[in-house]
C-alpha positions in Angstrom: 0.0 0.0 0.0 1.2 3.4 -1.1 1.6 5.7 1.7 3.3 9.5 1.8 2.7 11.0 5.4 3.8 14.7 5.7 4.5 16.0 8.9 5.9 19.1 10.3 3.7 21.6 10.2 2.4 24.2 12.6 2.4 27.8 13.5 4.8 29.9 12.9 5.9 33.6 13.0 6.8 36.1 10.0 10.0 35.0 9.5 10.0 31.7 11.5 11.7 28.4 9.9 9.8 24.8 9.6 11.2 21.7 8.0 8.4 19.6 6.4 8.7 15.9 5.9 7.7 13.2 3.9 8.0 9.3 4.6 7.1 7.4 2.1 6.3 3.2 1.9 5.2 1.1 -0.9 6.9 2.0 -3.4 10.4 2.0 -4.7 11.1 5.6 -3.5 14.2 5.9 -5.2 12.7 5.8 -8.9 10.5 9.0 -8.2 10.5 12.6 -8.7 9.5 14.1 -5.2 7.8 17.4 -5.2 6.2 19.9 -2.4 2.8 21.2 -3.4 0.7 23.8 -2.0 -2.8 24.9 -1.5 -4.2 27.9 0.2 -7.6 28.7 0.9 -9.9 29.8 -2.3 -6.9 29.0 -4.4 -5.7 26.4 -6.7 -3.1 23.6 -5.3 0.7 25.0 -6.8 4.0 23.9 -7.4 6.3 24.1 -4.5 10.0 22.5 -5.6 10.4 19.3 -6.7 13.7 17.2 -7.0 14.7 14.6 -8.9 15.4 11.3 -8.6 19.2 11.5 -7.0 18.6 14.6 -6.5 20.7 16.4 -9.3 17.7 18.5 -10.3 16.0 21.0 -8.4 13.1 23.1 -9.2 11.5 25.9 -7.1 8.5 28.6 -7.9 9.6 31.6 -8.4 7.6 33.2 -4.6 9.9 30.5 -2.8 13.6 30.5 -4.1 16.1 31.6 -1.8 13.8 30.8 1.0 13.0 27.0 0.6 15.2 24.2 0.0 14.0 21.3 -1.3 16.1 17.4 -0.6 15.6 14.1 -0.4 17.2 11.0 1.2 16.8 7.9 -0.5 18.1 5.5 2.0 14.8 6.2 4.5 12.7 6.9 1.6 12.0 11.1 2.8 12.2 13.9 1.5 11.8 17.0 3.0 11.4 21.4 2.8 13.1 23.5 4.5 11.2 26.9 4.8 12.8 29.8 5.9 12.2 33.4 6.2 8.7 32.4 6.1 5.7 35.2 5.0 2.0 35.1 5.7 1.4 34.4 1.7 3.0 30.8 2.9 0.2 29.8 4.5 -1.4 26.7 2.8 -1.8 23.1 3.6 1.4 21.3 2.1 1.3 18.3 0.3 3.9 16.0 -1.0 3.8 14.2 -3.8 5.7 11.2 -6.0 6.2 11.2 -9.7 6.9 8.8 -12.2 6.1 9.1 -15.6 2.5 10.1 -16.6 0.5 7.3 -14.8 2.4 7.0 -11.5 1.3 9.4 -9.3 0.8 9.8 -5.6 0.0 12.6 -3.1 0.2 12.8 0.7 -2.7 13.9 3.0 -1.4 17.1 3.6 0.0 19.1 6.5 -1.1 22.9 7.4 1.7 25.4 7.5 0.1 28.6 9.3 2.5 31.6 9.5 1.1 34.2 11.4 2.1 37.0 14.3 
C-alpha cells in the first residue's frame, strides 16, 4: 500500500523556519520525482520544488527560491522542505507528492503550515 505521510507543520511567525517531511512506503522511492505542493484557501493547489530522482535536479516557484530548500534521502525513503524566512502568503496546507512518468502518481494527506504574528 502506497503511503506519503507529511509532517511538520504548525504555526509559525513572519520570518520563523519549519522543515516539512515526507516518509514514504510502498513503493520504490528511489525511482520517483518528489515534489512539495501547495494549497491555500480559495486558491488552486501550486508547485512548491520538486527534486529529482538523485537529487541532481532542483526546481522551485519563483515566490519560494532563496527561502526553501528542497532534498531528499533515499536510504529512509524522505524527502523534506526546508522553509525559511517564512511570509504570511506561505500559508497553505502542504502536500507532497511522488512522480513517475505520466501514470504514477501519488500525493500525501497534507500538512497545514500557518504563518502568522
Amino acid at each position: 500500500q502506497v503511503q506519503l505521510v507529511e509532517s511538520g507543520g504548525g504555526l509559525v511567525q513572519p520570518g520563523g523556519s519549519l522543515r516539512l517531511s515526507c516518509a514514504a512506503s510502498g513503493f520504490t522511492f528511489s525511482t520517483y520525482t518528489m515534489g512539495w505542493y501547495r494549497q491555500a484557501p480559495g486558491k488552486e493547489r501550486e508547485l512548491v520544488a520538486t527534486i529529482s530522482v538523485f537529487s541532481l535536479d532542483t526546481n522551485y516557484a519563483d515566490s519560494v527560491k532563496g527561502r526553501f530548500t528542497i532534498s531528499r534521502d533515499n536510504a529512509r525513503n524522505t524527502v523534506y522542505l526546508q522553509m525559511n524566512s517564512l511570509k504570511p502568503e506561505d500559508t497553505a496546507v502542504y502536500y507532497c507528492k511522488a512522480s513517475r512518468g505520466s501514470r504514477d502518481n501519488y500525493w500525501g494527506q497534507g500538512t497545514q503550515v500557518t504563518v502568522s504574528s
